[in-house]
N, C-alpha and C positions, 0 to 999 in steps of 0.2 A: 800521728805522722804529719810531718808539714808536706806540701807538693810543691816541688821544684819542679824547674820547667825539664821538659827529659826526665827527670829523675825524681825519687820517695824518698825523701830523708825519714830514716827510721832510726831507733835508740843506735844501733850497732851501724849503722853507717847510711852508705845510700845505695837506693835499690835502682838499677835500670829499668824503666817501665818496659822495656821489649822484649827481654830475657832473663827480667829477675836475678839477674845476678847482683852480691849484695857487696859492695867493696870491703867489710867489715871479712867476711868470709874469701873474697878474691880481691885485692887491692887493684886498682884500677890500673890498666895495660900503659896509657899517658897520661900525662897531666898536668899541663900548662897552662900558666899565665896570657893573657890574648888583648891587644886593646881593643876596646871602640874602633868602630871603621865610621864613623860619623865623625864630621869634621868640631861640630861643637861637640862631643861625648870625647874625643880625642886621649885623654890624657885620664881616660876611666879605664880600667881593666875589670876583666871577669876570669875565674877559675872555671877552664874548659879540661872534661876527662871524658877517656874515651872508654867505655865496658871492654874489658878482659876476655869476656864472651864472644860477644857478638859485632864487637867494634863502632857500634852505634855513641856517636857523639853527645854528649850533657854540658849544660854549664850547671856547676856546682853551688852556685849563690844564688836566689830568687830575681829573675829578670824583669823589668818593670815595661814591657814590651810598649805599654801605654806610651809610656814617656819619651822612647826613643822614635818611635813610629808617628806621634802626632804631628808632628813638624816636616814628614818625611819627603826628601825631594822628586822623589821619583811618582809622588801621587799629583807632582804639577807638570809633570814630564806632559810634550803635547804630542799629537799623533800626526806628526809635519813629514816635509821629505826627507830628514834625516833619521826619523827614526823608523819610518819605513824603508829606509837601503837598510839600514841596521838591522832591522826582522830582517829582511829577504837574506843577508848574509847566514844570519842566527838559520834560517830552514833549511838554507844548502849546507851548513855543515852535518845538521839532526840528518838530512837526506843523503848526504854523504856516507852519515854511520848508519844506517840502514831504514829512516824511516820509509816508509812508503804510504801511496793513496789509499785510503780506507781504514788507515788504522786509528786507532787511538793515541790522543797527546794527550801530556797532562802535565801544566803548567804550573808547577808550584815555585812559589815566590812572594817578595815582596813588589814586585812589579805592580805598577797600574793596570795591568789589564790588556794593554795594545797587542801584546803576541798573542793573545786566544783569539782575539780578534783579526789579527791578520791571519793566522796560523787557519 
């Protein structure tokens, strides 16, 4: 078996790693073509499917995350006054949908880091 990212490519097709479901057995519920959202990767596409199952998102081709990520702009992002109005907007909306004091946040992302840190 090779590992794709999200997903096991097996002889009979690909497996969801969440729910096992194997597209060979349930054909996958979508599945689309998607570009690059990076301005130099632009004109790259990846096969994106989404399990039949459990609606959990794959991309279908092995992703070179190194590649896209090493250059990535958002890790020269700096922590000035504009990207602090930007969190404090980002907390009133989370506060808006029901966050409150005391709870837990969990910040996943490709982000630098600034909203855990303001957060």
């Amino acid at each position: 078996m090779q590992r794709y990212r999200g997903s096991l490519l097996t002889s009979g097709g690909i497996k969801c790693v969440f729910c096992g479901t194997n597209t060979a057995e349930l054909p996958a519920a979508e599945l689309a073509q998607v570009r690059c959202n990076g301005r130099e990767f632009g004109a790259e596409t990846s096969t994106v499917w989404r399990c039949a199952t459990c609606g959990s998102l794959h991309a279908q081709e092995p992703i070179d995350s190194d590649r896209y990520y090493r250059d990535y702009h958002m890790k020269r992002q700096k922590y000035d006054f504009i990207a602090k109005v930007t969190l404090r907007k980002r907390m009133e909306i989370l506060k808006r949908a029901g966050l409150e004091s005391g709870k837990t946040l969990i910040d996943y992302g490709c982000g630098s880091g600034h909203f855990v840190r303001y957060a």
